[in-house]
C-alpha positions in Angstrom: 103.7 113.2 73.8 104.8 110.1 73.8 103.2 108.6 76.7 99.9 109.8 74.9 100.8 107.7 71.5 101.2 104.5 73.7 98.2 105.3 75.7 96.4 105.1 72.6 98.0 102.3 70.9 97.4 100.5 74.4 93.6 101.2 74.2 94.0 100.0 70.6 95.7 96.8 71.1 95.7 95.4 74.9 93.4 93.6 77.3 94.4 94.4 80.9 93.4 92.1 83.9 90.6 93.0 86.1 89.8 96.1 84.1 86.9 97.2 83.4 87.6 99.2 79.9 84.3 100.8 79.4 84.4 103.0 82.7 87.9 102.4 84.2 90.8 105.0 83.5 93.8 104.6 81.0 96.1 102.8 82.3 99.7 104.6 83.4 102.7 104.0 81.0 105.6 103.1 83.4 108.8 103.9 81.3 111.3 102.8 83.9 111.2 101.6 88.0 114.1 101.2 90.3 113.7 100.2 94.2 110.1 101.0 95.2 109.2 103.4 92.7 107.5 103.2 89.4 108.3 105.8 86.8 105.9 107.2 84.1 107.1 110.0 81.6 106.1 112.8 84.3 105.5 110.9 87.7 107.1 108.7 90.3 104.9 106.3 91.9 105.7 104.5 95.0 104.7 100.5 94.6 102.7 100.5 98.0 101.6 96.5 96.9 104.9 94.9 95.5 103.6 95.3 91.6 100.5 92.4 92.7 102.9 91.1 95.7 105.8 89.9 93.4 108.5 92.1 94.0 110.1 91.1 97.2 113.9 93.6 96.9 112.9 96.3 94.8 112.6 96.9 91.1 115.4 96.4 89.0 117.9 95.1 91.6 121.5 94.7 89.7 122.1 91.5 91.5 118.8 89.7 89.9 119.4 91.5 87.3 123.1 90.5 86.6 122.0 86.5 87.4 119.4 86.5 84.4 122.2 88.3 82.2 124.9 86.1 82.9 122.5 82.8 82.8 120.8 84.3 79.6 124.3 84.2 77.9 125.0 80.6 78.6 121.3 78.8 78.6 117.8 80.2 77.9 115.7 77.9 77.6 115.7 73.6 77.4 112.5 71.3 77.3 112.9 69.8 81.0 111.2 66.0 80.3 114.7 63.8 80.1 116.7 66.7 80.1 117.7 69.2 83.3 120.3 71.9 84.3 122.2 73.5 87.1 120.1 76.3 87.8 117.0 74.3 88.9 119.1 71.7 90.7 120.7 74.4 92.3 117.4 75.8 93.5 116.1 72.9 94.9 119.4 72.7 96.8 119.2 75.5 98.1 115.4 75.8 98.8 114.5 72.7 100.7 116.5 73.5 103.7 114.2 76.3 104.0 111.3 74.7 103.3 108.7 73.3 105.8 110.4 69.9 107.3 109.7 67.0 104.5 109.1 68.9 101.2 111.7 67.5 99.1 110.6 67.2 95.4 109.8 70.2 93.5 107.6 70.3 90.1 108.2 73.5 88.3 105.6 75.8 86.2 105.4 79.3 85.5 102.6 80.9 88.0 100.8 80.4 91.4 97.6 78.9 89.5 99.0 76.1 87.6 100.8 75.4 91.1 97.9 75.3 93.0 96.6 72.9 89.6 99.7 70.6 89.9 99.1 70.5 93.5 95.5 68.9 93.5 96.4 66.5 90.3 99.0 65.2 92.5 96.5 65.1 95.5 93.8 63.2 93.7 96.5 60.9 91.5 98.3 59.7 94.0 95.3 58.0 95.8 93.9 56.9 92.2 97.3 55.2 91.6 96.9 53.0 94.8 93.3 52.3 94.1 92.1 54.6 96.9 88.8 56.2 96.0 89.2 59.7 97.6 88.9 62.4 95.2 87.7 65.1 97.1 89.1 68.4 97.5 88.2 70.8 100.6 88.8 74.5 100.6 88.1 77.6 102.7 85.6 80.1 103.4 87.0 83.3 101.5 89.8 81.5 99.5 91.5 82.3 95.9 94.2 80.0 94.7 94.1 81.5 91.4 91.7 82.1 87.8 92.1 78.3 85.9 89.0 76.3 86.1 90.8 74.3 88.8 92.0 76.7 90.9 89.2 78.7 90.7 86.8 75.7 91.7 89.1 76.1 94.6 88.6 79.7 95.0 85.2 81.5 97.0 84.0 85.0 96.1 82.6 87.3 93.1 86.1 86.0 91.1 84.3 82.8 90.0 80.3 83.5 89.7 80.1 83.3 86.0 81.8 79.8 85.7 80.2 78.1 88.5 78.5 75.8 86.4 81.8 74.9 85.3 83.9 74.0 88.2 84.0 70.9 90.0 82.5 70.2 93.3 84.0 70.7 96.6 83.5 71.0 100.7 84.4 74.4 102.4 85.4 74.9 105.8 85.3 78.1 107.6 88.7 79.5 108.9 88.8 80.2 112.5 88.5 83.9 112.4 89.1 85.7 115.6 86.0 84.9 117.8 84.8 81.2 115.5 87.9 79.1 116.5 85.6 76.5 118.2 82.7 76.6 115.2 85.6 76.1 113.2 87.5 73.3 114.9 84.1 71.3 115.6 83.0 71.9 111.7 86.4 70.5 110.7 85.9 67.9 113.2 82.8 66.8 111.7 84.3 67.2 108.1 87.0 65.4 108.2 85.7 62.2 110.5 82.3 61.7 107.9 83.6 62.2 104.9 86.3 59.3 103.9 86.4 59.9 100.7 88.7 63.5 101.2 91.6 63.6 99.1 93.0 66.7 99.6 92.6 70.4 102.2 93.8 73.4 100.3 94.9 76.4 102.2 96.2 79.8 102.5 97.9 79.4 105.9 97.0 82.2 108.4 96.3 84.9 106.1 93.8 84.5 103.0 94.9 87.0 100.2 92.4 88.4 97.5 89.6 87.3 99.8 90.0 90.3 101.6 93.3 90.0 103.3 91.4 88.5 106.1 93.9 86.8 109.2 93.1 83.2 111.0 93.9 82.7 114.6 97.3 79.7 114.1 97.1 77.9 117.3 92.9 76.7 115.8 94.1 76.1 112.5 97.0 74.1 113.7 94.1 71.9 115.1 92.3 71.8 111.8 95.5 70.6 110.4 96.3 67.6 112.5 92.7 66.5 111.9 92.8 66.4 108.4 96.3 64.5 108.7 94.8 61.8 111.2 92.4 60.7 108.6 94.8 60.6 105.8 94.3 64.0 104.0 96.7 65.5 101.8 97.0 69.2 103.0 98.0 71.5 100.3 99.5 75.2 101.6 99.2 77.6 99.2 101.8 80.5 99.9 101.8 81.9 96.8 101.5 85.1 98.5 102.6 84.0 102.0 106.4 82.8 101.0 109.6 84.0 101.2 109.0 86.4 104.7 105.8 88.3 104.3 104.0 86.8 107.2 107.2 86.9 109.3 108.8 83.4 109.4 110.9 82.7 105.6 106.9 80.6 105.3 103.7 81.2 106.6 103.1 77.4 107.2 105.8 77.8 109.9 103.0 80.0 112.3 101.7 75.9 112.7 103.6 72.9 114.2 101.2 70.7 111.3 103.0 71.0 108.3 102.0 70.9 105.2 102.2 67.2 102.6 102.6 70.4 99.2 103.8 73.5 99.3 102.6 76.2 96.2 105.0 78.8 95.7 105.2 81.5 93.1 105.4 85.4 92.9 108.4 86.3 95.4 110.4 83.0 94.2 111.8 85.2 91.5 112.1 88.4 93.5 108.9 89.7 90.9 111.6 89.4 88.2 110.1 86.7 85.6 107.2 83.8 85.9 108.0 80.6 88.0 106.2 78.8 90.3 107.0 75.6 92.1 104.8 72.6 93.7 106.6 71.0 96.4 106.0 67.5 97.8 106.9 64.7 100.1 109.1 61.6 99.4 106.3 59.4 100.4 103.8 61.3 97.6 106.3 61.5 95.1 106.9 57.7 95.3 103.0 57.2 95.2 103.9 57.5 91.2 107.0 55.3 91.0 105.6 52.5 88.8 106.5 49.9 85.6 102.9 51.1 84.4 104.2 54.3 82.7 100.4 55.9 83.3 100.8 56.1 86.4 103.5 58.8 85.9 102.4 62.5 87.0 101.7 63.3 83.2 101.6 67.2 83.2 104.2 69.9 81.8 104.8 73.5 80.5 107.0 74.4 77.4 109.1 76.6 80.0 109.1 74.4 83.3 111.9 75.1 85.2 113.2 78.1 82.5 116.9 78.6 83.4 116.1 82.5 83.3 113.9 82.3 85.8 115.6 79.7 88.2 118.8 82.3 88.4 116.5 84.8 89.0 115.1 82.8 91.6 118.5 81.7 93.0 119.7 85.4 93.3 116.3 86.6 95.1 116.8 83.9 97.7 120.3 84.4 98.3 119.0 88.1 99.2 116.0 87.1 101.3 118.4 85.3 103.2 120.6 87.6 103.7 121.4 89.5 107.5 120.3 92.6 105.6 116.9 91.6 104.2 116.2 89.9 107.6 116.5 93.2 109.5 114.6 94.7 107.3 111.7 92.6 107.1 111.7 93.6 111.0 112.1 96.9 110.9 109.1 97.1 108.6 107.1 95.0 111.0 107.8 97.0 114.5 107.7 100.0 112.2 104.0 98.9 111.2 103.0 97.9 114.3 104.0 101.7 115.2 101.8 103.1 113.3 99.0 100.5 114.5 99.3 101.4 118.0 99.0 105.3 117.2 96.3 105.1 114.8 94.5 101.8 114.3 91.7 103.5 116.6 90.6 104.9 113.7 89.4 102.3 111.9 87.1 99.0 112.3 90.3 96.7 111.2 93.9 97.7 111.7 96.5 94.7 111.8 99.5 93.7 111.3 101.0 90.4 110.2 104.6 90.1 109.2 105.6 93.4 106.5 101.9 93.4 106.0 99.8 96.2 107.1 95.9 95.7 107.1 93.0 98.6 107.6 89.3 97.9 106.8 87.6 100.9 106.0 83.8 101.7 106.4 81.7 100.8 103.2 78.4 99.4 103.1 79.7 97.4 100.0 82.1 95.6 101.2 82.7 93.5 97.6 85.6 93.6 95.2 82.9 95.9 93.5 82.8 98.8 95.4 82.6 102.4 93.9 84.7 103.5 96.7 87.3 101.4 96.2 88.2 102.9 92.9 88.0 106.2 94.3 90.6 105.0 96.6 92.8 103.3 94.2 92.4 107.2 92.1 93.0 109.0 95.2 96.4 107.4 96.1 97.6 107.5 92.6 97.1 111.1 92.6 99.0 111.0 95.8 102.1 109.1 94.0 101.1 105.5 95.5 100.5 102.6 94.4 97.4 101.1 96.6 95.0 98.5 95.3 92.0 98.2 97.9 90.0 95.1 98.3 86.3 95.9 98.9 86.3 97.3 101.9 89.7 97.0 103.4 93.2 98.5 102.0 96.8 96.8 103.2 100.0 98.4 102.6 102.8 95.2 101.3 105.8 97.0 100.4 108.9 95.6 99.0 111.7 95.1 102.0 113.7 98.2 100.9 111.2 100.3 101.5 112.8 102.7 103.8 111.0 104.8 106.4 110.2 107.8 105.4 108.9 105.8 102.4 106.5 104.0 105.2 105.4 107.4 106.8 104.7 108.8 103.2 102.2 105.6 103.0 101.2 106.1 106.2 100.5 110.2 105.8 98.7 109.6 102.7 96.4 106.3 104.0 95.3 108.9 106.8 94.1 111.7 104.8 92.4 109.7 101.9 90.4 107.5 104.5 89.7 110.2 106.5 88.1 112.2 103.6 86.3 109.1 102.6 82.9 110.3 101.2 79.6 109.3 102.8 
């Protein structure tokens, strides 16, 4: 009874994010969660996608937990222009080891897109500050850095159709997709050599997430890389999705010896817990803003940059993902993945793996984020007690790393039958 007084008040009051509210169903009112379930007021549902890939431990772990309580009680909040704290120095500590070799100065926001937005301000501003005139930006084939009018002028795909008059102009490269890696590497070739005035190459290294979950071949893109580098491009990795052990390595970028000049991280760098995002950058970009002309200063800011809350949170996740444990783990969900690849990725036209991420394409002659069969899917596993969201055409399974395995061969049960009874 209760459930059905929110449901209404929720239909009432609340605008939910790619929802279509004039055909789509009520939403499910989650009363609790703990590990990798989500619980309404009758039924459990297991979080098959990390609650929009944010929750890297499980819901509700008592160790994150206990951090934001114990920081919450001593700071909550401080406006970080001329002021700072331990908790985000402490972060930074503790993160740039980990980091991609270089990356040493961290600006904080709240979420992936205003990362991705910091990351191509500093781009383009550090080359306007030297009285450079490159300004501009190259993307890929496929990509989605986020739903600003920054990041989406970054972004390819049905996302970002009715603002294209809106966003900015830009060059896109085609990733080098299993079978392109040479149209790929010569079109970069010919990019990057005629165009002089590039400031920046924004990418989601080897695996490209709302575009379909679609993998790039490293060794090619590592080549892409090191061209945009020899003629002075900024290369911005966007591992929004990517960090913190999803793809295998603690980052994605790590899959290439090229590096990247900014890192964007977001989602897992809290364990799913609260919003925070950081853009990280080189010494040599940060002191492209050192100046006695105070304009030249990287003017940009949040109310809650570098929120105290979320930086414990942050502090506790890490010290988990780097943990013996979490690293075994990670692992067993790969070879345990990879398992179920080798028995039954015959049945479909896609089946990969990549790090804790499992990948299926399912047949569907509309292969857009519009498909009607996708939201049959999406019903079907509900029904079923998981949480799936499908892309288009293709479904992946990205648990969080407790997941045990008779949780994975509940997924795996269930992925079977529904895409087996797919209707034609």
């Amino acid at each position: 009874m209760q459930n059905d007084i929110l449901t209404k008040k929720d239909l009432e009051y609340v605008w939910h994010p790619f929802t279509q509210h004039a055909t789509d169903a009520s939403p499910i009112v989650v009363t609790k969660a703990k590990g990798c379930y989500l619980y309404s007021e009758k039924n459990r549902y297991l979080d098959a996608i990390s609650s929009w890939w944010c929750n890297l431990h499980g819901h509700a772990h008592p160790l994150i937990a206990k951090s934001i309580y114990k920081q919450a009680r001593t700071l909550e909040q401080v406006i970080f222009a001329e002021m700072t704290h331990s908790p985000a120095i402490s972060l930074m500590e503790q993160l740039v080891p980990l980091l991609p070799k270089g990356l040493c100065k961290g600006f904080f926001s709240d979420n992936g897109s205003t990362s991705v937005e910091i990351a191509t301000k500093m781009a383009i501003q550090y080359f306007k500050n030297q009285g450079i005139p490159k300004n501009r930006i190259v993307k890929l084939e496929n990509s989605y850095h986020g739903d600003t009018f920054g990041a989406m002028s970054l972004s390819s795909g049905s996302f970002t159709t009715t603002f294209d008059s809106f966003l900015f102009e830009t060059l896109t490269l085609t990733p080098p997709y299993p079978g392109k890696e040479n149209q790929s590497i010569e079109a970069a070739e010919e990019l990057f050599n005629n165009n002089a005035d590039i400031a920046a190459f924004i990418y989601e290294p080897v695996l490209q997430g709302a575009g379909g979950m679609k993998v790039f071949n490293a060794e090619a893109f590592n080549q892409i890389l090191s061209l945009a580098k020899k003629t002075g491009v900024i290369c911005i990795a966007d591992e929004v999705l990517t960090g913190f052990g999803r793809t295998g390595p603690m980052f994605a970028s790590s899959h290439m010896e090229e590096q990247p000049d900014i890192i964007c991280l977001s989602k897992g760098l809290t364990g799913g817990f609260l919003p925070l995002a950081l853009t990280v950058t080189t010494q040599e970009i940060y002191e492209g803003f050192l100046s006695e002309d105070r304009k030249k200063a990287f003017l940009h800011g949040h109310t809650y940059t570098a929120n105290p809350l979320g930086c414990a949170a942050a502090l506790a996740s890490l010290k988990i993902t780097k943990s013996e444990r979490c690293t075994v783990q990670r692992i067993l969900i790969e070879n345990y993945h990879k398992q179920f690849q080798e028995e039954h990725g015959h049945r479909w036209p896609r089946c990969e793996v990549l790090g804790t991420i499992l990948i299926l394409d399912y047949p569907d002659s509309l292969k857009s984020y519009f498909s009607e069969l996708r939201n049959y899917l999406s019903k079907a596993f509900l029904k079923r007690g998981i949480l799936l969201r499908p892309l288009g055409n293709t479904v992946y399974v990205l648990p969080p790393y407790c997941v045990s395995l008779n949780d994975l061969d509940f997924i795996y049960s269930h992925l079977i039958e529904v895409l087996c009874q797919i209707p034609q």
